[in-house]
Structure formats: C-alpha cells, structure tokens
C-alpha positions in Angstrom: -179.7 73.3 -218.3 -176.8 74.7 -220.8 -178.9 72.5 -223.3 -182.3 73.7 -222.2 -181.2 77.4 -222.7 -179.4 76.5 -226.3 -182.2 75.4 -227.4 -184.8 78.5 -226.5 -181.9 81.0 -228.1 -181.7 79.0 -230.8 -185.6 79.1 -231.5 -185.8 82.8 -230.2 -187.3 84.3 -233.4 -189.9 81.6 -233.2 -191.2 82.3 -229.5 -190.6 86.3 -230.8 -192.9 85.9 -233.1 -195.1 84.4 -231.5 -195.7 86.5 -228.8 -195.9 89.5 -231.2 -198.1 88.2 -233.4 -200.7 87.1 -230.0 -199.8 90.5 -229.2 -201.4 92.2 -231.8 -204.5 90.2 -232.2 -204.5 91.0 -228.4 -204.6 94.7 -229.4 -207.2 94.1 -231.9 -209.4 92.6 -229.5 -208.7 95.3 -227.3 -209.6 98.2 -229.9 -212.8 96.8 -231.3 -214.1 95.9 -228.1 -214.5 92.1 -229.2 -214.8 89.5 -226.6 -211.9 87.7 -225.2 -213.1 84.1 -224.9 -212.1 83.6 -228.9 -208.8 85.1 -228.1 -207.8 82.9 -225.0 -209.2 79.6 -226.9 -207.0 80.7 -229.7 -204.1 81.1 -227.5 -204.3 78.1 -225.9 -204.5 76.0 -228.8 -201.7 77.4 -230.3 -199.9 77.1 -227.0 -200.5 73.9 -226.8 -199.0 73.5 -230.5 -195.9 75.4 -229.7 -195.6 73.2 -226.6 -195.6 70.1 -228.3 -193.3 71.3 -231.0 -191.1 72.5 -228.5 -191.1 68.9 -226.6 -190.4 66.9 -229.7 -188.0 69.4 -231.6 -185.9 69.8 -228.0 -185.3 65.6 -227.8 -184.3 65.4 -231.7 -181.8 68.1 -231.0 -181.1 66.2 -227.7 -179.8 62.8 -229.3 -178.2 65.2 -231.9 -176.3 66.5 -229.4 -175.0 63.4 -228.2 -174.2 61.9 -231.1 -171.9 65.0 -232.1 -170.5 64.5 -228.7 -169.6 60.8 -229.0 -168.3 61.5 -232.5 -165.9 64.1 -231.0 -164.5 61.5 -228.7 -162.9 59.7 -231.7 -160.5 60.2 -234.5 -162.4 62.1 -237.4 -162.0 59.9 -240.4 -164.1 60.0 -243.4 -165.8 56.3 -242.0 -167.0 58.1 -239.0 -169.3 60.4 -240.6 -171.8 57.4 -240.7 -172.0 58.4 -236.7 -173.3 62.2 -237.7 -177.0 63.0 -237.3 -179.1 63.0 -240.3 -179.1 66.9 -241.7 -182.9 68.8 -240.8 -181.8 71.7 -242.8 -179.9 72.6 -246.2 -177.1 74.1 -244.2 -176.7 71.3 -241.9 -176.3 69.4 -245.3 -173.8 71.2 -246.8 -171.5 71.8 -243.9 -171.5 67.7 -243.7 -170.3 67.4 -247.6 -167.4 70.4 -246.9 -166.6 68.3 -243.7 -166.5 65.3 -245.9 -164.5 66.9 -248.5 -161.7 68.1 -245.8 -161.3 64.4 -244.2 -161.0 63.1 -248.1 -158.4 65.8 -248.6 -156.5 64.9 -245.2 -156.6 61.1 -246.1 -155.1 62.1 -249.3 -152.4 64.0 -247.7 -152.0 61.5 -245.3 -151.6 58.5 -247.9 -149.0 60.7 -249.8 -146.9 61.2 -247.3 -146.5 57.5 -246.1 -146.0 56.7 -249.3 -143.3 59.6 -249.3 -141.3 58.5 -246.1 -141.8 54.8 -247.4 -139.9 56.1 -250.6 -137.3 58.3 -248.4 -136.5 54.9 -246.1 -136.0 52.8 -249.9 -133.5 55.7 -250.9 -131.8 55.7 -247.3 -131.4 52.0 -248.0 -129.8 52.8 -251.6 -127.3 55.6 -250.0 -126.5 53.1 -246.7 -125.5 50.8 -249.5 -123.3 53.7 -251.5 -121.0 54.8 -248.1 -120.6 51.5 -247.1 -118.1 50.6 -249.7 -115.4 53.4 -248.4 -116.6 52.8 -245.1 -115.6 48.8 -245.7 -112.1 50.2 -247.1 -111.1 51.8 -244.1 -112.1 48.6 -242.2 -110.0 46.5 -244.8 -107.0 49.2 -244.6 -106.8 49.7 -240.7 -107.0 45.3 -240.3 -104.6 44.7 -242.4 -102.1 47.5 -241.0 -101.9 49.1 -244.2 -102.7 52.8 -242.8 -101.6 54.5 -246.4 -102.6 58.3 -245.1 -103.7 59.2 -248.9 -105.6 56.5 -249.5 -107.6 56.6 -246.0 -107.8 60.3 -246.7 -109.6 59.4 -250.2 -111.9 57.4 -248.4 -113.0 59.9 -245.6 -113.4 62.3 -248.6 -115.8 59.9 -250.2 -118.0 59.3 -247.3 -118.0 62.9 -247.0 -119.6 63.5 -250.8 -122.2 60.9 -249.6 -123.2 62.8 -246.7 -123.2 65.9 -248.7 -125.6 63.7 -251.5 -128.1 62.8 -248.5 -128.2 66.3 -246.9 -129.0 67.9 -250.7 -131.1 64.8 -251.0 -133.1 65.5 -247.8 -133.5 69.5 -248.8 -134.8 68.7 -252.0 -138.0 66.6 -250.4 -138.5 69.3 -248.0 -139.2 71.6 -250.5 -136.9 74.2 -249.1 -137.2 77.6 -251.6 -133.4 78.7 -251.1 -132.6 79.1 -254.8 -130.0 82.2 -255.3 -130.0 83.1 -259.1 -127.0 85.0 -260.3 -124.6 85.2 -262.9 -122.5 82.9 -262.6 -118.7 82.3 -264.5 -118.4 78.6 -266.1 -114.6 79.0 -266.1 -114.4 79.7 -262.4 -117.3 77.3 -261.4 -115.4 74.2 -263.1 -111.9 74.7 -261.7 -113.4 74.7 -258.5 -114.7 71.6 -258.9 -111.9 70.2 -260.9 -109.7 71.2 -257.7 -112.2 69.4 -255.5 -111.3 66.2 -256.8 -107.6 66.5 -258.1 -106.4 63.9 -255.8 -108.5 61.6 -257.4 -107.2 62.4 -261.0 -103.3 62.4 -259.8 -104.2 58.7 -258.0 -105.7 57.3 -261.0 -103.3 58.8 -263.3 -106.4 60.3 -266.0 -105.7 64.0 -267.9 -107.9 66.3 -267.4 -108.8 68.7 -270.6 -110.4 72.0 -270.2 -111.6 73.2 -273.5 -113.3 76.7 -273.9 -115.0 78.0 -270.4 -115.6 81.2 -271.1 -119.0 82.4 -270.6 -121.0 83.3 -267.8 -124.9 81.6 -267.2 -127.8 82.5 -265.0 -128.3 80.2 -262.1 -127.9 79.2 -258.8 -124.1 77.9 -257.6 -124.5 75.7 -254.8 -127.2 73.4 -257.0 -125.0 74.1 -259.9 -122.1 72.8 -257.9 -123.9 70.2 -257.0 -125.0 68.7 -260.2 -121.4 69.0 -261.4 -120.0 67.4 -258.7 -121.9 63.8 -259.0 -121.2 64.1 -263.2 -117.5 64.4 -263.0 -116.7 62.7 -259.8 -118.9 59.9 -262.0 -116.5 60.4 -264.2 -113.9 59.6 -262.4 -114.9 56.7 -260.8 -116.3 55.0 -264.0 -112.9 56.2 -265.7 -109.8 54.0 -265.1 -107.7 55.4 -267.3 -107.8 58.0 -270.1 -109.2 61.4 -270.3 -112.0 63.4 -268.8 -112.8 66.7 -270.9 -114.8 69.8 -270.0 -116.0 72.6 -272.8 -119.1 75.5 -272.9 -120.3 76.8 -276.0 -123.8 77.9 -277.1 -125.1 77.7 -273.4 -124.2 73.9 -273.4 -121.6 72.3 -271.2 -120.1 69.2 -272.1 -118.2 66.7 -269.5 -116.5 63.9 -271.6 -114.8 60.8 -270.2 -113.2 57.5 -271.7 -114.6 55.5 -269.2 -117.0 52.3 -269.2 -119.8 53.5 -270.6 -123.2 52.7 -270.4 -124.9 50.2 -272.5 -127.9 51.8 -274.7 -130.9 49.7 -272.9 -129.8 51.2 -269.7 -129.2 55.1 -271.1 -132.9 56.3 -271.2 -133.1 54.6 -267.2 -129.8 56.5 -265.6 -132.0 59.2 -263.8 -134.2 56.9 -262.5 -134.2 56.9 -259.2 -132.7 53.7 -257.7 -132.0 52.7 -260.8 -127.7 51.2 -261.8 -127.5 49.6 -264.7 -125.5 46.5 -265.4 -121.9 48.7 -264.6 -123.4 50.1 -261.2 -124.4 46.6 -260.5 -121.4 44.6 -261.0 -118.6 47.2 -259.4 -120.7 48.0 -256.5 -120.2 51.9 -256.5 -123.4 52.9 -257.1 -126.8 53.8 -255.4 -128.7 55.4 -258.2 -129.4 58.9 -256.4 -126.7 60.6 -257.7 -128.4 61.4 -261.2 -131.8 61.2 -260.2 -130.9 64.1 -257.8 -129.1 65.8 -260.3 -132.0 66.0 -262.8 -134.2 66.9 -259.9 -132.0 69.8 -259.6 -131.6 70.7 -263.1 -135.2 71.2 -263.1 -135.4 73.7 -260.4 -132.8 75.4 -262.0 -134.1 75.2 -265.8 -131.3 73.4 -267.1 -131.4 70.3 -269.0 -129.3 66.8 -268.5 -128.6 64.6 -271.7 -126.2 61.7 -271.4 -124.3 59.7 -275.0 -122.2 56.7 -274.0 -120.9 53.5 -275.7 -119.5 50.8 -273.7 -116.0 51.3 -273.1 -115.9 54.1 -274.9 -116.7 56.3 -272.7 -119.6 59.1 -271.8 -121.0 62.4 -272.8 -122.8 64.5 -270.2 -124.4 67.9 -271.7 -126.0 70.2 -269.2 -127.7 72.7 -271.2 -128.8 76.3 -269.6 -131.8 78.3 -270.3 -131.2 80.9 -272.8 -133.6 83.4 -271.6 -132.5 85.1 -268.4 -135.9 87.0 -267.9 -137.3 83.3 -267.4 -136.2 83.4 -264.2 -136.6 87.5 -263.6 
C-alpha cells in the first residue's frame, strides 16, 4: 500500500492534468450543447490508456524498488552499482555518476589510508628497533650487577627521547594544526638544549663551542626544539671524541661536529625515511626517523635542512630560516 500510494503522488501532475483537461472539454460539451456520446467514448479510451500506463509504469517502479532495497542491504562499493536499476530519466542518470564519483573518492580514501597505517606499522618497526638498544643496556647492566646510577640514568634518558620522537612522530601524521609562531631568541633556544644533553658531553669527554647566537627568528619553539634536539644529540652520538660547534649568522644556524661522518653516496638519502646509511647500519643506533621527521618539520615551519660531511671528519648541519617574517603573518 505505502508503494501503491508513492507511486500516485509521484504521478500526481499526470492524473491532475488529466482530469483538468477532460474537465474542460466536459465544459465545452456542456456550453455548446454538443452530444455526450463523443465525450464518454473519448474518456474511456483515454482511460483505458492511462490505465495501462499506470499498470506497466507501477511494476517497473516496483522491481526498482526492490532492487534499491536489496542494494541497501550491502556494503556500497563502486562494484555494486552493477545492482542499480537502469536510469528512465536524465536525473536518475546523473545522480548514479555523482554516486559513482563519491564511492571512487571513498575507495581512494580508503586505499590511502591502508597504505598510511601500513607505512605507520614499517616506522613503528624502525623506532622498536631504535629503543631497544638502551632498553638492551639496562638488561646487560642490571645482569651483570653493574648498576652504575649515571650510566642507567643515561639510558632511561635515551628511551625517553625515543618516546618523545614517536609521540612528535605520531602528531605530525595526524595533521594536528598547533603551530605557535613567535619570535624566538637562538642564544636562549640552544643553551637549553645544550643543557638537555650535558651529561652526555661530560661522559664522552667532547667540547662544546658556542660561536655567535645572537639573533632572534620567527618560528615555532617546541618544533624548533625538536629539530635541534635529533641534530645535536646526533651529534653526539656519531661523535666519540672531539668537538661539537654551534653558530647563527645571516638567518643560518650551523651545528658542527668531528664525528664519523657520512659517506657522499649516502648524503642526498639521510632524510629518507627509514633510510641509515652504512654508519647507522653497522653501530646499530639508528632508525632513520630522526631526520626524516626533522625535515618534515622544517617544512611546516619554513626552514631549510642542508647536511656537509666527510667520513671521519665530521658533519655540517645548516638549518636555514625564512627571511621574510610576513610569510608567515
């Protein structure tokens, strides 16, 4: 019955009409006296017409009905629009092209973010292998009794920079908007830093040299902080002995260490994600994240990461900062 009555308000202009335009032939009939018998044959061949159009139009919108009704029983996917009924009418054939143009788009989406968790899982795997090297020290130091409190403390401070890596890691694929631009002192920015990791200079014995700071740039700290956290504690760790020196001039700020180095095939790779190089390889200290998250970063912020190194001579890291402030006004 809810069919039956869909149907007759659907085609309600139709049976209007109708009836107005019998209607006024009616009236004609009526006002120049003419006889009736031409008027009721007319009427009830048109009836009769109407009636079988009515019959055949109500069981094509019958099985059209159903078939939308199966089709809502299952998962909409672009191969299920084979199931929808053929389109009687121009709109009917246009909504089916913008429904097929939303189930391409959500199969898109959908494809892009499989193949964005599939990526996230590969990096958790590279970061599991990053903290499990301090996590393996403790192990080793509690075993063999040797519970040196600053060396154990070094190591619980290391797994605590990886955690911090994966929780900036995981709010940079979220896409979260909390960028805070201000002006921001180099000079006070660096030192805090530089404190951050002094236990790690005084333990491996490397000078520290802090050239000219003095200059303020527009940007946002805790990203800033972050990017020059993973150079210079790279620094460190790549740097057995020697020096590690930190300058700004000309909106450019230069970290400098006497380290390993990298070897040139591997330079134009090190913000790869994933990506080690033969050093990273061979001591086991690295996940490649900690660059590639660093350029990710520098992006957001406008700045730009270059990186000079010969093997064991050491490495050059310049961060260089927009100029224009109103770029980011």
């Amino acid at each position: 019955m809810k069919l039956v009555k869909s149907f007759l308000y659907e085609r309600r202009i139709i049976y209007g009409m109708y009836l107005v335009f019998w209607g006024l032939i009616f009236l004609t009939f009526y006002l120049y006296e003419f006889s009736f018998a031409p008027f009721f044959d007319g009427w009830l061949f048109t009836a009769f017409v109407l009636l079988v159009y009515s019959v055949v139009s109500f069981y094509r919108s019958f099985r059209k009905q159903k078939q939308l009704e199966l089709l809502a029983t299952k998962d909409l996917q672009l191969s299920n629009l084979v199931f929808l009924p053929k389109a009687a009418t121009l709109s009917e054939q246009t909504y089916q092209e913008v429904l097929r143009l939303v189930l391409e788009n959500k199969n898109q989406e959908q494809e892009e973010l499989q193949q964005k968790q599939l990526a996230m899982l590969d990096d958790f795997g590279l970061w599991l292998h990053q903290i499990k090297t301090p996590v393996a020290a403790l192990d080793l130091l509690i075993q063999s009794g040797q519970l040196d409190p600053r060396t154990m403390k070094n190591e619980v401070f290391k797994i605590n920079e990886y955690l911090q890596m994966i929780l900036n890691y995981m709010r940079q694929n979220l896409d979260q908007a909390d960028l805070v631009f201000q002006q921001l002192s180099i000079e006070k920015i660096i030192k805090s830093v530089v404190k951050k990791y002094a236990t790690f200079f005084s333990q491996k014995d490397l000078s520290l040299q802090l050239g000219n700071l003095e200059g303020r740039v527009y940007s946002d700290q805790k990203w800033l902080i972050f990017i020059l956290e993973q150079v210079i504690f790279n620094a460190i760790k790549y740097t057995e002995n020697g020096t590690i020196s930190i300058s700004f001039s000309d909106n450019q700020l230069t970290i400098q260490d006497t380290g390993i180095g990298i070897r040139s095939e591997d330079l134009p790779r090190v913000f790869e994600k994933g990506y080690t190089g033969i050093n990273g390889r061979e001591q086991q200290r690295a996940s490649g994240l900690g660059l590639y998250l660093s350029q990710e970063a520098a992006e957001k912020l406008g700045c730009r990461l270059y990186i000079e190194s010969q093997v064991k001579k050491g490495t050059t890291v310049t961060i260089v900062f927009p100029e224009e402030i109103s770029a980011f006004e």
